[in-house]
C-alpha positions as CSV (number, residue, x, y, z in Angstrom):
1,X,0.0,0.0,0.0
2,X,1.4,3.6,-0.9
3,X,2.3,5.8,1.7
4,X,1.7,9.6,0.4
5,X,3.8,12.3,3.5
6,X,1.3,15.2,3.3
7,X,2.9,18.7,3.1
8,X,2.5,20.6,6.1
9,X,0.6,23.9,5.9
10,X,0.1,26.7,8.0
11,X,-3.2,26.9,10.1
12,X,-5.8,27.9,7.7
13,X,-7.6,31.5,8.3
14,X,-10.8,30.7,9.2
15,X,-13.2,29.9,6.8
16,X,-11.1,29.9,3.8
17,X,-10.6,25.7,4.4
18,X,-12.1,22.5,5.3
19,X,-9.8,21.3,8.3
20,X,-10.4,18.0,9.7
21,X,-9.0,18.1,13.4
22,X,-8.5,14.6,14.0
23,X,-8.9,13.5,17.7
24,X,-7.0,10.2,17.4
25,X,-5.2,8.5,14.3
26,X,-5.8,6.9,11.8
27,X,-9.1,9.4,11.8
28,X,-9.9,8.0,8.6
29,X,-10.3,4.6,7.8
30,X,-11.2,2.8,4.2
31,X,-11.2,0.0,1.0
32,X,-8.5,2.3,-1.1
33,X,-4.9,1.9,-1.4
34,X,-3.4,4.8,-0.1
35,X,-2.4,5.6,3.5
36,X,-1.9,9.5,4.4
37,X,1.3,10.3,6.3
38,X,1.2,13.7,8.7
39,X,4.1,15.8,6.8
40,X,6.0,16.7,10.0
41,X,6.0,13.2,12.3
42,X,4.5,10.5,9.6
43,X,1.3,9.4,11.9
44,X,-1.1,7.1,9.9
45,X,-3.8,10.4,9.4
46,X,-6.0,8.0,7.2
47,X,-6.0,4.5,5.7
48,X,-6.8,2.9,2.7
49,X,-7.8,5.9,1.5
50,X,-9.7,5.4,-2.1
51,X,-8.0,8.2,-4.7
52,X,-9.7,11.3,-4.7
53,X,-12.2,10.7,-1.6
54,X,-10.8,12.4,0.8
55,X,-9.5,16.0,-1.5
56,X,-8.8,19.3,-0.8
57,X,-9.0,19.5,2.7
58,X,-7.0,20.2,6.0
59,X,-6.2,17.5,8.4
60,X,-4.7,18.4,11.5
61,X,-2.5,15.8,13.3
62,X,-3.2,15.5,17.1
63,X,0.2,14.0,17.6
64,X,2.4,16.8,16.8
65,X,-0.2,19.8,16.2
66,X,0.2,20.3,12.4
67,X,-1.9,21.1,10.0
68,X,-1.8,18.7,6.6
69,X,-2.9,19.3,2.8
70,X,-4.8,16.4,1.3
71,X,-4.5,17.2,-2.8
72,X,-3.7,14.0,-4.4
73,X,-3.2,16.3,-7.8
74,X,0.0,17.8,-6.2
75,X,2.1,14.8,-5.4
76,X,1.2,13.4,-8.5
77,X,-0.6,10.4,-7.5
78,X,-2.8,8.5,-9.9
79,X,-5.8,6.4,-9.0
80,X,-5.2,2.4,-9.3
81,X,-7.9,1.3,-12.5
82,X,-9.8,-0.5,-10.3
83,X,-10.7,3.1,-8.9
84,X,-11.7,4.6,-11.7
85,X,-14.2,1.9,-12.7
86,X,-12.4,0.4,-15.7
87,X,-12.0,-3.3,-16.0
88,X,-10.1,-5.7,-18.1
């Protein structure tokens, strides 16, 4: 299963983002293949995360206080076929 290490953000002004504050990790779990790392101290933030589910938002890590982009886009992650509902 991929690991994906979020990029760390600064705390969002409020209002201007979705932020998830997580009160214990993984806060997320699903049936994908992706597991979201917290940027700063690599906590499990979600599981199995299925591509693009879980997308533009905030998570904040309750380990070490940081706040964490989720934008699959920007690390350049593509969704496995069996995501995008193509079979062979």
């Amino acid at each position: 299963m991929p690991n994906i290490k979020l990029e760390v953000v600064p705390k969002p002004k409020e209002g201007t983002r979705i932020v998830l504050k997580l009160l214990a990790t993984p806060g997320f779990s699903g049936e994908g293949d992706y597991d979201l790392l917290c940027g700063s101290c690599e906590k499990v933030l979600a599981e199995k995360i299925v591509y693009g589910h879980l997308q533009e938002v905030v998570l904040h890590c309750p380990k070490c206080d940081t706040h964490n982009e989720v934008q699959f886009r920007k690390y350049k992650v593509y969704p496995h076929f069996s995501q995008i509902g193509t079979r062979f």
